[in-house]
C-alpha positions, -999 to +999 in steps of 0.1 A: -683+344+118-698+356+152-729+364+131-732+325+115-759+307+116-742+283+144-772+255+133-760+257+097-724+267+098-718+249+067-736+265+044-722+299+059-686+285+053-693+278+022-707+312+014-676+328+027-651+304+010-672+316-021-677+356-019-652+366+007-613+366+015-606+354+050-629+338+083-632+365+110-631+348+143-640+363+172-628+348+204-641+358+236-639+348+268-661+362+291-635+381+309-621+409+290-653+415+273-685+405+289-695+382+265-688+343+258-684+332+218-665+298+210-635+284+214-613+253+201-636+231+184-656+260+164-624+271+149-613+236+140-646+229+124-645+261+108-608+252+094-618+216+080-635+238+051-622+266+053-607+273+018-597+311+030-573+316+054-585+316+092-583+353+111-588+343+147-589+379+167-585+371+206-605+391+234-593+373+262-570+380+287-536+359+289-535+355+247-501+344+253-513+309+271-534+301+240-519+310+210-499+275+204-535+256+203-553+281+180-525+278+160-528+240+160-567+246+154-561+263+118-554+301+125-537+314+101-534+354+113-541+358+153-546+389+166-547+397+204-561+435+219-527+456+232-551+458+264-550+422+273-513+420+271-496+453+280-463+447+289-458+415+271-469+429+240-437+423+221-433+385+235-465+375+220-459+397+190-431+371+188-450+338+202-470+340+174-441+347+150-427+314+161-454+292+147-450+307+115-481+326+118-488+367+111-491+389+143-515+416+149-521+436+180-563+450+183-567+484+199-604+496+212-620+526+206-606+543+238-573+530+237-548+555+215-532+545+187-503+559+195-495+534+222-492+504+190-470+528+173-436+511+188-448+479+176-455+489+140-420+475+129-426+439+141-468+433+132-482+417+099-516+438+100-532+466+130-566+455+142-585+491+146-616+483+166-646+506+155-667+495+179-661+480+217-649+445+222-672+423+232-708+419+214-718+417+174-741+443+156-728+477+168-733+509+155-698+514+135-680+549+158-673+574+139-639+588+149-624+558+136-616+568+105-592+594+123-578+568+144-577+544+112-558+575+090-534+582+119-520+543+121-521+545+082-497+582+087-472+561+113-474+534+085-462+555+061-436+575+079-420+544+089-424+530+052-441+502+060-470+484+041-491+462+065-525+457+066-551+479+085-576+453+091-612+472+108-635+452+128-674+466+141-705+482+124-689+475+093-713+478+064-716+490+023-729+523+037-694+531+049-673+508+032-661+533+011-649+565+040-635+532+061-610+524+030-599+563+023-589+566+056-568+535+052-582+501+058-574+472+040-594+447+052-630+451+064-646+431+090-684+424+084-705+403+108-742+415+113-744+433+077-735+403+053-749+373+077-784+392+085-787+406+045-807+392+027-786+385-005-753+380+022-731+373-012-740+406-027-736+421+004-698+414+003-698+427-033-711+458-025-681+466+004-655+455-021-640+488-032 
């Protein structure tokens, strides 16, 4: 939803409630990314007719202080970046277990995978971040399809079936590699809001 038309966010709720599966929502605070989104009352509004469950993914630093109110604001799936919490990963792995809502820990492109691996047991989905925190309409990185097939191995080996959920550059030219590597839900911003047909846009990444 970065990518909304903010005038008209209506109409682009609508559109997702229509053609898509869940509400993307980046959160960002200015401070672990250099860049400022929306907060609170977006997500709220957003939630009020939102017939698709809410994805809010957290780039700010202290996720742990916030989780209760974006809870309270309609997320259904919060995700927070491994970065941002380091060694209190598995107590807000668990914060945001206790509101009844599914966990996921985000990773950038320079972070390795391997260092989400001892929470695999405990998370709903993996956030693989294609592209840097921080800013919409990035050219989608390459080597993270190895990055997205070697949290899909771990998955495996440990024999669990969670959601690899890939966020940045996004688009129906590489829809397709991004799923055989693993993912299981794609995040689209820039290439469904700025298409012009956004709803067959969607269709076209739905593999």
């Amino acid at each position: 939803m970065l990518s909304a038309d903010f005038l008209h966010l209506e109409k682009d709720v609508e559109m997702v409630n229509s053609h898509a599966d869940l509400f993307h929502l980046d959160v960002m605070d200015g401070s672990f990314v250099p860049n400022i989104s929306f907060g609170f009352p977006i997500v709220e509004a957003i939630g009020k007719k939102a017939a698709k469950p809410l994805d809010v993914h957290l780039m700010i630093v202290h996720p742990e202080k916030y989780v209760e109110r974006f809870v309270k604001a309609g997320a259904d799936m919060i995700s927070f970046h491994f970065e941002a919490a380091l060694q209190q990963t598995d107590e807000v792995i668990d914060l945001i277990h206790s509101f009844n809502c599914k966990a996921g820990v985000a990773i950038n492109p320079d972070c390795p995978v391997e260092k989400i691996f001892p929470f695999l047991g405990k998370l709903d989905f993996v956030l693989v971040m294609s592209v840097f925190a921080g800013f919409g309409g990035q050219k989608f990185i390459e080597d993270s399809l190895g990055r997205i097939a070697s949290v899909k191995a771990e998955l495996e080996r440990l024999g669990r079936d969670i959601p690899i959920e890939v966020d940045g550059g996004i688009s129906p030219d590489n829809a397709s590699s991004v799923v055989k590597a693993g993912a299981s839900i794609l995040v689209a911003g820039s290439s469904v809001f700025k298409a012009a047909d956004p709803a067959a846009a969607i269709a076209a990444m739905r593999l």
